[in-house]
KOLBA-697910 format. One record per residue (C-alpha): x, y, z; residue in three letters; residue number from 1. Coordinates in pm, 1 decimal. Last residue first. Layout:
<recs>
REC       east      north         up   code   pos
REC          X          Y          Z    ALA   NUM
...
</recs>
This chain:
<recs>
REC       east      north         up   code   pos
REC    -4243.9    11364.3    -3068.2    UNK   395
REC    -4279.3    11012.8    -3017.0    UNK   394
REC    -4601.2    10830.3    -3100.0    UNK   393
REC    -4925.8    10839.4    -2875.4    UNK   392
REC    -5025.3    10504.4    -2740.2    UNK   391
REC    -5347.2    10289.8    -2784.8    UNK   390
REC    -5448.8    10151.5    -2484.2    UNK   389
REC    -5410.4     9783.1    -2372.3    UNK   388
REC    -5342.8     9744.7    -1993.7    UNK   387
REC    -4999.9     9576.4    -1876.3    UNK   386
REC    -5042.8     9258.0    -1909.7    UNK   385
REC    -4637.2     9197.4    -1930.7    UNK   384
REC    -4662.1     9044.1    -2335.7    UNK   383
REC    -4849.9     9356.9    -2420.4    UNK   382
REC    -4641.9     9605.8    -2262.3    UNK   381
REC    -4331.0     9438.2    -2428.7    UNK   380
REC    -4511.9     9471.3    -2747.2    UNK   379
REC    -4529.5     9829.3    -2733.9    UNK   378
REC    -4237.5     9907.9    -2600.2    UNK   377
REC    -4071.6     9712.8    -2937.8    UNK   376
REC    -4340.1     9891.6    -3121.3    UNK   375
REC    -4210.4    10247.5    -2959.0    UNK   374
REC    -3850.5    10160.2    -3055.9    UNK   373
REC    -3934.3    10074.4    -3394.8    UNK   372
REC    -4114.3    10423.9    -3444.3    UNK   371
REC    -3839.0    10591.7    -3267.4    UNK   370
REC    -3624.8    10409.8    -3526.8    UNK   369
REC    -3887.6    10508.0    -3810.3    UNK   368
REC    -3862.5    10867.7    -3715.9    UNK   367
REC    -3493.2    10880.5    -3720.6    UNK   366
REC    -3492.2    10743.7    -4098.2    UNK   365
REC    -3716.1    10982.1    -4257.4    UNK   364
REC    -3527.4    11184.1    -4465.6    UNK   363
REC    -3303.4    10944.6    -4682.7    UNK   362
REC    -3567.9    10676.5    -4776.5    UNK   361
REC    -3840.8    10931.4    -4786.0    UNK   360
REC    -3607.8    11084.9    -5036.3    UNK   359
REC    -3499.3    10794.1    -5244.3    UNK   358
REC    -3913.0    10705.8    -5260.9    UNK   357
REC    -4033.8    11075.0    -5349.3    UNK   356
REC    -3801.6    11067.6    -5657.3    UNK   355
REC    -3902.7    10719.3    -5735.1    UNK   354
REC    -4277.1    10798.2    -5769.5    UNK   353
REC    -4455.8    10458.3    -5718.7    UNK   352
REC    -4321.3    10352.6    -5373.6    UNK   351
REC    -4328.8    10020.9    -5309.7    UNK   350
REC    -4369.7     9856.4    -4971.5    UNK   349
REC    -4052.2     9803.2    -4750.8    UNK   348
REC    -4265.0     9739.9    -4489.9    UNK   347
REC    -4069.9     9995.3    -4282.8    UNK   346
REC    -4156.2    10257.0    -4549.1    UNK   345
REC    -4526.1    10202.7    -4537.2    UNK   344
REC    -4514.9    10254.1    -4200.1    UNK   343
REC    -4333.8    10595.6    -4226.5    UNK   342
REC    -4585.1    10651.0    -4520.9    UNK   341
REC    -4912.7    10579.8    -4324.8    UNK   340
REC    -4814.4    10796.2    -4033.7    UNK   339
REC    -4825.8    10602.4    -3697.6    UNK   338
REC    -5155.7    10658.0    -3482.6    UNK   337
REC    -5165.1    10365.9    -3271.0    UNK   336
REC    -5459.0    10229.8    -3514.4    UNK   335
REC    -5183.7    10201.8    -3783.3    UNK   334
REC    -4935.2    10082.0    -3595.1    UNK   333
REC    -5134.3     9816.7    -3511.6    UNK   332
REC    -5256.5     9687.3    -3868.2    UNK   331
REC    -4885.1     9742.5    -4002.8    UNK   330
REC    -4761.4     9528.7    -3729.3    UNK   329
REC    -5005.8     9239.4    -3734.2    UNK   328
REC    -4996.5     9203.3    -4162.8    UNK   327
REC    -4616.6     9222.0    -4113.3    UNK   326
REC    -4589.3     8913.1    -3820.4    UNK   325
REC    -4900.0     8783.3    -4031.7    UNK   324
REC    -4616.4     8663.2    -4278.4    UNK   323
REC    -4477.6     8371.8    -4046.3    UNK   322
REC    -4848.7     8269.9    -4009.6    UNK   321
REC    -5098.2     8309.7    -3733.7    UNK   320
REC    -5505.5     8170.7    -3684.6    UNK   319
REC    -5597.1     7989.3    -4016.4    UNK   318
REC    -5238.3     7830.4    -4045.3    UNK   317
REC    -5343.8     7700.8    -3654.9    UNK   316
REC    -5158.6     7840.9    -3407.4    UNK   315
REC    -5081.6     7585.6    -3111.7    UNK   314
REC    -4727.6     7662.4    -2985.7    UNK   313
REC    -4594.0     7349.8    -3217.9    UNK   312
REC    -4805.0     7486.4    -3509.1    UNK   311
REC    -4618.0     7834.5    -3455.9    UNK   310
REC    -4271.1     7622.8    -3431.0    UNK   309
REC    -4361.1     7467.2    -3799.0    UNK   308
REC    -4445.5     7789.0    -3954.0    UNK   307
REC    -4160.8     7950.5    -3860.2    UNK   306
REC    -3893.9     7634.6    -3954.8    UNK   305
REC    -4116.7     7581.9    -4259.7    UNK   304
REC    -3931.5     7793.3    -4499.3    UNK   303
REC    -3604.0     7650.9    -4414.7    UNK   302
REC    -3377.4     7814.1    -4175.6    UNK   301
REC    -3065.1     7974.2    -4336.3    UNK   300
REC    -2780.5     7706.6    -4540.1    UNK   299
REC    -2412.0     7651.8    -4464.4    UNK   298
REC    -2459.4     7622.7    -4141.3    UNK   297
REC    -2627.3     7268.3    -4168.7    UNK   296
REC    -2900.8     7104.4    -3985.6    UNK   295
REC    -2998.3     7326.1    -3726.0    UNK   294
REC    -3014.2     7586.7    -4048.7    UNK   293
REC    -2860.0     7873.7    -3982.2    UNK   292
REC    -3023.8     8173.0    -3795.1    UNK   291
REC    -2801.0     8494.8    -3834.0    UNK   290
REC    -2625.6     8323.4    -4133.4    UNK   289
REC    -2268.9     8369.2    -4265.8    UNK   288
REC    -2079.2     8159.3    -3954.1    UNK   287
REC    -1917.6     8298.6    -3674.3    UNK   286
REC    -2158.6     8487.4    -3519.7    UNK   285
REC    -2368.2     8131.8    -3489.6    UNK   284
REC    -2367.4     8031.3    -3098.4    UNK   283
REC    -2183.0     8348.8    -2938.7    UNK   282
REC    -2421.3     8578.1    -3169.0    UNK   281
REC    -2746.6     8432.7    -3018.3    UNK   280
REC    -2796.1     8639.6    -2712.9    UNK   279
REC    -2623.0     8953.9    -2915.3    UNK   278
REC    -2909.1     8939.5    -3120.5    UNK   277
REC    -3196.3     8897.4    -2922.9    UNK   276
REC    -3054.7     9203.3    -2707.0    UNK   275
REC    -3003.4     9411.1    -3031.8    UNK   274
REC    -3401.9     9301.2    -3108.5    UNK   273
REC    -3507.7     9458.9    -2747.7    UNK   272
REC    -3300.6     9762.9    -2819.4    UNK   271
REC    -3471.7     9862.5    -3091.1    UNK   270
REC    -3316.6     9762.8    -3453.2    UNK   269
REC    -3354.8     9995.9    -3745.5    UNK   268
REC    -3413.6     9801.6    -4078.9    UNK   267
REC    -3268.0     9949.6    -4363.8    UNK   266
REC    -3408.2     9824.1    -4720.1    UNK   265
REC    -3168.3     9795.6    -5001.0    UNK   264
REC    -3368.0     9761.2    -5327.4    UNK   263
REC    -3429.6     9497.0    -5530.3    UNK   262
REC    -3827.5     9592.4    -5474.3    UNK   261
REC    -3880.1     9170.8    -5309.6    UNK   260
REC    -3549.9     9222.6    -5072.0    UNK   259
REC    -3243.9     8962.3    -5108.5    UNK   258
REC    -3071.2     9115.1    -5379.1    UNK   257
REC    -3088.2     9434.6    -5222.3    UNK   256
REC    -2888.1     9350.7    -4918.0    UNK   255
REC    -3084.0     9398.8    -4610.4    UNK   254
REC    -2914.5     9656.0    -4386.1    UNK   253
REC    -2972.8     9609.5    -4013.3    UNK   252
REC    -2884.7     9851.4    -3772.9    UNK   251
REC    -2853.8     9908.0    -3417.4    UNK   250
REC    -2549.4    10123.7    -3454.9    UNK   249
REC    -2369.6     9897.1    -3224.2    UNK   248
REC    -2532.1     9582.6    -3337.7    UNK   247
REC    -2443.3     9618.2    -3698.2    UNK   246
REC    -2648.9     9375.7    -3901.7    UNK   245
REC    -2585.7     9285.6    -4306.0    UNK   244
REC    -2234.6     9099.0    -4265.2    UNK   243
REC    -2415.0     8863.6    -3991.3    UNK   242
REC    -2629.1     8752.7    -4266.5    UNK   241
REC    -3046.5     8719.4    -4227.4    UNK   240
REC    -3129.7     8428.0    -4435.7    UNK   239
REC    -3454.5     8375.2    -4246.2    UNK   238
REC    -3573.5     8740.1    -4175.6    UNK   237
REC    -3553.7     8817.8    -4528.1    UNK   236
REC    -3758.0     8550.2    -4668.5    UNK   235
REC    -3998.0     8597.2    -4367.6    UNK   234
REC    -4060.7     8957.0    -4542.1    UNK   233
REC    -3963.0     9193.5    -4241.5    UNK   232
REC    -4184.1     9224.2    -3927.8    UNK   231
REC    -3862.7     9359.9    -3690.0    UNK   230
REC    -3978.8     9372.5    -3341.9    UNK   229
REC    -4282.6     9043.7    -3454.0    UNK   228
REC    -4011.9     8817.6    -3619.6    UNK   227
REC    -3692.0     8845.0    -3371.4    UNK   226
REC    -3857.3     8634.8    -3111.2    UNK   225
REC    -3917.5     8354.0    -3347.5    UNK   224
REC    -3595.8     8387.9    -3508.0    UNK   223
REC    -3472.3     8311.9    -3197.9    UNK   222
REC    -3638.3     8039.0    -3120.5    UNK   221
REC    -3569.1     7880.5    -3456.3    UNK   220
REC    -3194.5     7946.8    -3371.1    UNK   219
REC    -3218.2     7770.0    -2972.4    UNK   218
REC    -3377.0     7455.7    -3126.3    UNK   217
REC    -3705.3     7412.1    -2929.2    UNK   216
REC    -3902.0     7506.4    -2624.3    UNK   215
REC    -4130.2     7797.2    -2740.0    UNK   214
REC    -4299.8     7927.6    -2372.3    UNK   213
REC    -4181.1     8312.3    -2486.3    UNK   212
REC    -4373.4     8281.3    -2813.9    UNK   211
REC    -4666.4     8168.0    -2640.1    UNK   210
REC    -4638.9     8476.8    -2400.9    UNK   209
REC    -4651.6     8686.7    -2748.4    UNK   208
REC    -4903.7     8527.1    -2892.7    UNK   207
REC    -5141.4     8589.0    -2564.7    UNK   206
REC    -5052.1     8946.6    -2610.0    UNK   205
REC    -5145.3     8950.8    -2985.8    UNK   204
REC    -5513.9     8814.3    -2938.1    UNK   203
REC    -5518.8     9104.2    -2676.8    UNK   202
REC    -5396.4     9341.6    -2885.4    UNK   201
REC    -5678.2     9242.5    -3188.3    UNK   200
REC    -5434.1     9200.8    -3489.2    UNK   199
REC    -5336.0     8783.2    -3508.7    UNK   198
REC    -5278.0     8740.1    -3858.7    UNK   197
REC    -5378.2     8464.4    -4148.1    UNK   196
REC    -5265.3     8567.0    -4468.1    UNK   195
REC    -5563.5     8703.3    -4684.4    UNK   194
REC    -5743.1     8508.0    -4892.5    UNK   193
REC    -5789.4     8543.7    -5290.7    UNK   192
REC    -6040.3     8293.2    -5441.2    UNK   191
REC    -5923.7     8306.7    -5765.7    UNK   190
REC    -6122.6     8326.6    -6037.4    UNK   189
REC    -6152.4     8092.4    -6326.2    UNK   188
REC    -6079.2     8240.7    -6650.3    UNK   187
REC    -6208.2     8405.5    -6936.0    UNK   186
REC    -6272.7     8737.6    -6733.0    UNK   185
REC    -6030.4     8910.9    -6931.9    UNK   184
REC    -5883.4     8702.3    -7197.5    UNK   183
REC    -5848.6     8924.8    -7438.4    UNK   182
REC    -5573.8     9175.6    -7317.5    UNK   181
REC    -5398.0     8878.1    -7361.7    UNK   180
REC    -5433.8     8884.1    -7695.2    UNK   179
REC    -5120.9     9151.7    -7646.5    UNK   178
REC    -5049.4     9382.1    -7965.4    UNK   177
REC    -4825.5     9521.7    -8241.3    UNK   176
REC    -4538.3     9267.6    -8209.4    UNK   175
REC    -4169.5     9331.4    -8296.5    UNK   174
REC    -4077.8     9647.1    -8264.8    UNK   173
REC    -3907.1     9626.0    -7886.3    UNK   172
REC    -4196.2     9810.5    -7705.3    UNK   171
REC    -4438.1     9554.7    -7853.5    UNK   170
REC    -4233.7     9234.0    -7769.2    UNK   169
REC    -4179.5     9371.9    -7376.1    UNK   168
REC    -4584.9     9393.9    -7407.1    UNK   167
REC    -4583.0     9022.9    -7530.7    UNK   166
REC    -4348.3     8911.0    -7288.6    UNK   165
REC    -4512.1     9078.0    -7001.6    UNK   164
REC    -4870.1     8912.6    -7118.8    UNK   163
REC    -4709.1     8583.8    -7154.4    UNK   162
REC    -4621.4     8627.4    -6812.9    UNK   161
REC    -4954.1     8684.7    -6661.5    UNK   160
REC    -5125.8     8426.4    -6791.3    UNK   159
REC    -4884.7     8191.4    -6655.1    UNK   158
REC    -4974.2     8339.4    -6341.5    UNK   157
REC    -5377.2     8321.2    -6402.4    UNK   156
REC    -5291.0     7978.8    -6522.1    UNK   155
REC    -5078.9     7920.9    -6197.7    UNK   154
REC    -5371.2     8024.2    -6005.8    UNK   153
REC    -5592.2     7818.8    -6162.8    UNK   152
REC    -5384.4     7449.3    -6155.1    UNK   151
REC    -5690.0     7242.0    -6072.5    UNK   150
REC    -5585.0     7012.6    -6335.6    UNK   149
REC    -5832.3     7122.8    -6593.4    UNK   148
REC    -5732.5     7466.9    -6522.2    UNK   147
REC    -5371.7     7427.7    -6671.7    UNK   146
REC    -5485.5     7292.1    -6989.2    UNK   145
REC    -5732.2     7591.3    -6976.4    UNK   144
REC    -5466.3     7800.4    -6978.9    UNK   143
REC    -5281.1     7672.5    -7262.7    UNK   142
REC    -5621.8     7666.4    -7450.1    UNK   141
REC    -5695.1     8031.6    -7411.0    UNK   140
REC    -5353.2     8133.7    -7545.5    UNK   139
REC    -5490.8     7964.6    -7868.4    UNK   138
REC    -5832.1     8174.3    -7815.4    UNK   137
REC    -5631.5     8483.9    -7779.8    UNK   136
REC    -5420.4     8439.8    -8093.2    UNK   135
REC    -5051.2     8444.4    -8104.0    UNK   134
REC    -4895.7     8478.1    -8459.7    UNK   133
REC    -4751.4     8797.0    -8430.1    UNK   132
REC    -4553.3     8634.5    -8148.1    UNK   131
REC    -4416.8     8390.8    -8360.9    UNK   130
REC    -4501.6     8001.2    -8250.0    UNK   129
REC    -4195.4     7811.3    -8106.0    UNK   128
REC    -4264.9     7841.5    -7758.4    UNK   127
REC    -4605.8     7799.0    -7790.5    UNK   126
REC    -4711.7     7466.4    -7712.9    UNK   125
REC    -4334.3     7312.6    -7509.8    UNK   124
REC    -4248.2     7657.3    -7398.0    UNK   123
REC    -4541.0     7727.2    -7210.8    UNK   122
REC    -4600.7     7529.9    -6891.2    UNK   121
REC    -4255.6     7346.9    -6864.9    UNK   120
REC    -4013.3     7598.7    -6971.3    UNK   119
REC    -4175.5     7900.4    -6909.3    UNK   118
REC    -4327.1     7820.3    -6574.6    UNK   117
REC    -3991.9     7652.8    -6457.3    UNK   116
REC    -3814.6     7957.1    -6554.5    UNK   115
REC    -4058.0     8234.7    -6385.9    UNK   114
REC    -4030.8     7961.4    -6086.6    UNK   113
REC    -3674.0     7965.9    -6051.3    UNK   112
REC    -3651.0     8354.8    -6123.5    UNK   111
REC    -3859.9     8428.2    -5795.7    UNK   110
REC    -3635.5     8194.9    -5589.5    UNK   109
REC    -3335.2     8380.9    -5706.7    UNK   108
REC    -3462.0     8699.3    -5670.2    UNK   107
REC    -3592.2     8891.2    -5972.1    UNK   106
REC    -3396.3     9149.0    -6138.4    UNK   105
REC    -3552.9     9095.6    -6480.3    UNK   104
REC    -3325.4     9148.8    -6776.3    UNK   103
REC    -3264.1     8820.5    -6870.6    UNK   102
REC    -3628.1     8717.2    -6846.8    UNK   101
REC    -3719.6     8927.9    -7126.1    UNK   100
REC    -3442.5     8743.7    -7368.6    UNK    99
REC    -3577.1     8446.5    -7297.2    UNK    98
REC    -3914.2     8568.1    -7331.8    UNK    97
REC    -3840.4     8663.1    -7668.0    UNK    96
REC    -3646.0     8361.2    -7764.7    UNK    95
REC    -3962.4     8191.8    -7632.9    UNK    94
REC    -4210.6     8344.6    -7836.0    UNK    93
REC    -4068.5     8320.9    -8156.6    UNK    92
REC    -3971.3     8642.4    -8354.5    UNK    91
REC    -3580.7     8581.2    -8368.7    UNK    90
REC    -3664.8     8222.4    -8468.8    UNK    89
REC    -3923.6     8331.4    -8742.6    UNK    88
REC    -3686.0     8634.7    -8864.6    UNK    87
REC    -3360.1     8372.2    -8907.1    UNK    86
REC    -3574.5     8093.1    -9122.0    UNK    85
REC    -3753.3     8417.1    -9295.6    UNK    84
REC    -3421.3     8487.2    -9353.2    UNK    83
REC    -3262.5     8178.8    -9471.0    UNK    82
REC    -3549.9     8139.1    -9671.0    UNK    81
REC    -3447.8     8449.3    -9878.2    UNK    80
REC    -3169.8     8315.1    -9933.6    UNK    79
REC    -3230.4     8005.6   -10054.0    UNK    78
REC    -3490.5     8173.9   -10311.7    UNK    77
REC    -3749.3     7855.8   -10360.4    UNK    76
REC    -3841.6     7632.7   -10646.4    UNK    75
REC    -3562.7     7374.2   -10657.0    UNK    74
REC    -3318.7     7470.5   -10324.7    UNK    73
REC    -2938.4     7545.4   -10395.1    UNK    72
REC    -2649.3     7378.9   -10278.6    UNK    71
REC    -2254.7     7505.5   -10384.4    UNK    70
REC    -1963.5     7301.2   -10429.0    UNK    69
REC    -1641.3     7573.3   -10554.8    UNK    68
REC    -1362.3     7368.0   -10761.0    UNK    67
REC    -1506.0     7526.7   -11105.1    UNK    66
REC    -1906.3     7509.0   -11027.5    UNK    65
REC    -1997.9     7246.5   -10860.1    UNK    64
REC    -2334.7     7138.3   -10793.7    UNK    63
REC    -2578.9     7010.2   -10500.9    UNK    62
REC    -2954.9     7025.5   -10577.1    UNK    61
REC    -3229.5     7054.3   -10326.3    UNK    60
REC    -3571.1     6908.0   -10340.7    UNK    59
REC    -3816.0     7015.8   -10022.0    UNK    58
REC    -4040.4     6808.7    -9866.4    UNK    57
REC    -4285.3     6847.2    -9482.8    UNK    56
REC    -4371.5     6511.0    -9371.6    UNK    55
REC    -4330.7     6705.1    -8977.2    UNK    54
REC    -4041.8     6505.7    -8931.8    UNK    53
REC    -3845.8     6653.3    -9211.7    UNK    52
REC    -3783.3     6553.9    -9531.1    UNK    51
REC    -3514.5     6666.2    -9763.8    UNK    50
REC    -3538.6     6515.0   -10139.1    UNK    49
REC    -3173.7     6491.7   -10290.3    UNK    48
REC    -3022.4     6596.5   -10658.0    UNK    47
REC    -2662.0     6576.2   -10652.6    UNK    46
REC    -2629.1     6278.0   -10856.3    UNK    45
REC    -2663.0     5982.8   -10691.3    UNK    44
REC    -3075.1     6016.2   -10661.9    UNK    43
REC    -3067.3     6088.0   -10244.3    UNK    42
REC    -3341.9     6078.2   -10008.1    UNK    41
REC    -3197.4     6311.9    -9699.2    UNK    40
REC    -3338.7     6326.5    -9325.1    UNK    39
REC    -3482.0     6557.6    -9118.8    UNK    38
REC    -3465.0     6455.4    -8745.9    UNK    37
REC    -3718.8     6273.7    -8462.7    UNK    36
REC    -3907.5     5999.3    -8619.5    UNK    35
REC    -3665.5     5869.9    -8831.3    UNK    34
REC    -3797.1     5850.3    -9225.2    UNK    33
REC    -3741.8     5479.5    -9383.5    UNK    32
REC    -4106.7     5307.2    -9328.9    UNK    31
REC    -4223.5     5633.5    -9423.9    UNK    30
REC    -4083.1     5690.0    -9709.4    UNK    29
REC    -4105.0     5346.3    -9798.7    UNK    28
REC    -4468.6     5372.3    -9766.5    UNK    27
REC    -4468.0     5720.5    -9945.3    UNK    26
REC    -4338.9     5592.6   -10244.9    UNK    25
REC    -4185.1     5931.3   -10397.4    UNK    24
REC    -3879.4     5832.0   -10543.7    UNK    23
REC    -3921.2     5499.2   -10660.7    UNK    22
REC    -3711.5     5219.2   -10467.6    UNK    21
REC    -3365.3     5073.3   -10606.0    UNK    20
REC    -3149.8     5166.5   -10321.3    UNK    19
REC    -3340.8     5263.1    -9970.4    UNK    18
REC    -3066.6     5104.6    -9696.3    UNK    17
REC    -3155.6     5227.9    -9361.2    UNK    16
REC    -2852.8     5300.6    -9119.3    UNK    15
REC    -3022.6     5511.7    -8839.7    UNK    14
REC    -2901.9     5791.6    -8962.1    UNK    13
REC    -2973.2     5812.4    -9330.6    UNK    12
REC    -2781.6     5857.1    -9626.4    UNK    11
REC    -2932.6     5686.2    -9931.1    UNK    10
REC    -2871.3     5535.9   -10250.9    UNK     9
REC    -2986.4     5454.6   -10643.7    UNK     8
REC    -3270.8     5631.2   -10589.3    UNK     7
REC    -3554.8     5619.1   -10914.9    UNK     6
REC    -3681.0     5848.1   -11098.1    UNK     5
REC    -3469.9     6176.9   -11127.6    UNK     4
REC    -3140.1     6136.0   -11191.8    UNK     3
REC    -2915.8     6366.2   -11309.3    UNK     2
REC    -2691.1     6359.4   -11600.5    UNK     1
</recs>
């Protein structure tokens, strides 16, 4: 016979001994739960009280039946928990945007902080909760949490993400809508401001003689040189790989792993950056990198390499960045009476229609090397003195 009044023993990990206590004295209960795991108040025979560390109780009954031991829970259809159990996890925000983030080809350093956003901005107050569940003004406090530290572009970005979950949750059957949507104009704004950028020519030809003065590490100067003839992402520019460039075709094919769209982006190299390159290939053509760290060959130039040298020339991060080497090209080209999508296609900007994009991609590639060539010309007038007029592209 079963039990039911008093406990004549317990099981519970951290070696509390509850014999002889009533059954539902919620001062020993408490004074015997651990704080982090569900633990078991037992009668003797087969009849146990489960509670978890939310104070949350369930009885359950162990019995035999011929040599088979079976459990069932008092009041409730075990298997139907088991599913609800199995539907809530499935349906949780975080195995969702687990699952999201698996099929996103972002580059390593974008993945890093998708992750670290998840996991330590979102995951620990809502990662759990079912995306049906979500509600705009709970979203709202996340956020906020996140504003009240300053943090408001990383709430807009965080913002962001749970949106993209929540729509990938929608197209997969298993939410109906974003509460995102919501919280329009609920937050801070961001002060957007534009990379600084030298663009008026003379500005530029005075960068361009400071560039030459550089006196540093051989590499960063270098890349220095190399940044306004090619105006890649400075991501690209930095880990540039000897297995990518081929001087005699005067061609340089970024891997697609390492370009923002994914996609492989050919850069045509005039023969002022097939100079640069064949200057520095006796010092690091050996090695994987283009322009290794001074430190280590193993890894490319750090992020501040760039930035550092244009400091140590005297541009100010509200004069000239590393990226301004793109915003200065496509500004220039522009007024020197380029064609939009030829320029747009050496930034390695997106192309909406993908059709359109492969075959810009495939037709178009002689006019960006005279283009390249021209800039190169371009520049070297500049740096010279020679007089500043806009030029007429190649036939």
């Amino acid at each position: 016979m079963l039990k039911t009044g008093t406990i004549t023993g317990t099981e519970t990990p951290d070696g509390y001994d509850l014999a002889a206590t009533d059954f539902l004295t919620e001062a020993r209960i408490r004074r015997a739960r651990p704080k982090e795991r569900p633990y078991k108040l037992r009668d003797g025979g087969g009849l146990y009280l489960l509670i978890t560390p939310t104070d949350a109780k369930q009885w359950r009954l162990r019995y035999v039946v011929g040599s088979r031991e079976s459990m069932v829970s008092l009041g409730t259809d075990p298997a139907a928990e088991r599913r609800a159990e199995r539907a809530n996890t499935a349906n949780a925000f975080e195995t969702i945007a687990r699952e999201w983030l698996a099929k996103q080809p972002f580059a390593p350093k974008t993945l890093a902080k998708a992750v670290w956003t998840f996991e330590d901005l979102l995951f620990p107050y809502i990662g759990s909760r079912p995306v049906t569940a979500l509600t705009a003004p709970e979203l709202l406090e996340v956020f906020r949490r996140l504003e009240s530290r300053g943090k408001h572009e990383t709430a807009h970005r965080s913002k962001q993400r749970v949106g993209q979950v929540l729509r990938y949750a929608i197209a997969t059957g298993r939410a109906e809508r974003d509460p995102t949507a919501d919280l329009r104009g609920a937050l801070t704004p961001i002060k957007v401001t534009n990379r600084a950028a030298v663009t008026d020519p003379r500005e530029v030809a005075q960068l361009l003689r400071a560039l030459d003065g550089y006196q540093g590490h051989a590499i960063v100067e270098a890349a220095l040189k190399m940044a306004p003839l090619v105006f890649v992402r400075p991501g690209e520019l930095r880990a540039a790989e000897w297995a990518e460039i081929n001087l005699d075709a005067a061609e340089w094919r970024i891997a697609a792993h390492r370009t923002k769209m994914r996609r492989p982006h050919l850069v045509p190299l005039a023969k002022q950056a097939v100079a640069i390159l064949r200057e520095i290939e006796p010092l690091t053509g050996r090695g994987r990198y283009v322009f290794p760290s001074p430190r280590t060959s193993q890894r490319p130039l750090s992020d501040n390499a760039i930035t550092a040298a244009l400091r140590r020339i005297g541009y100010t991060g509200e004069q000239m960045s590393w990226h301004g080497f793109r915003a200065m090209a496509s500004t220039l080209l522009n007024e020197l009476g380029f064609p939009p999508d030829i320029i747009e296609l050496q930034l390695a900007h997106q192309e909406r229609n993908e059709v359109r994009a492969a075959y810009n991609r495939a037709q178009r590639l002689e006019e960006r090397r005279k283009m390249m060539q021209a800039w190169a010309d371009y520049l070297d007038g500049l740096r010279s003195g020679a007089n500043v007029v806009p030029f007429r592209r190649p036939a």
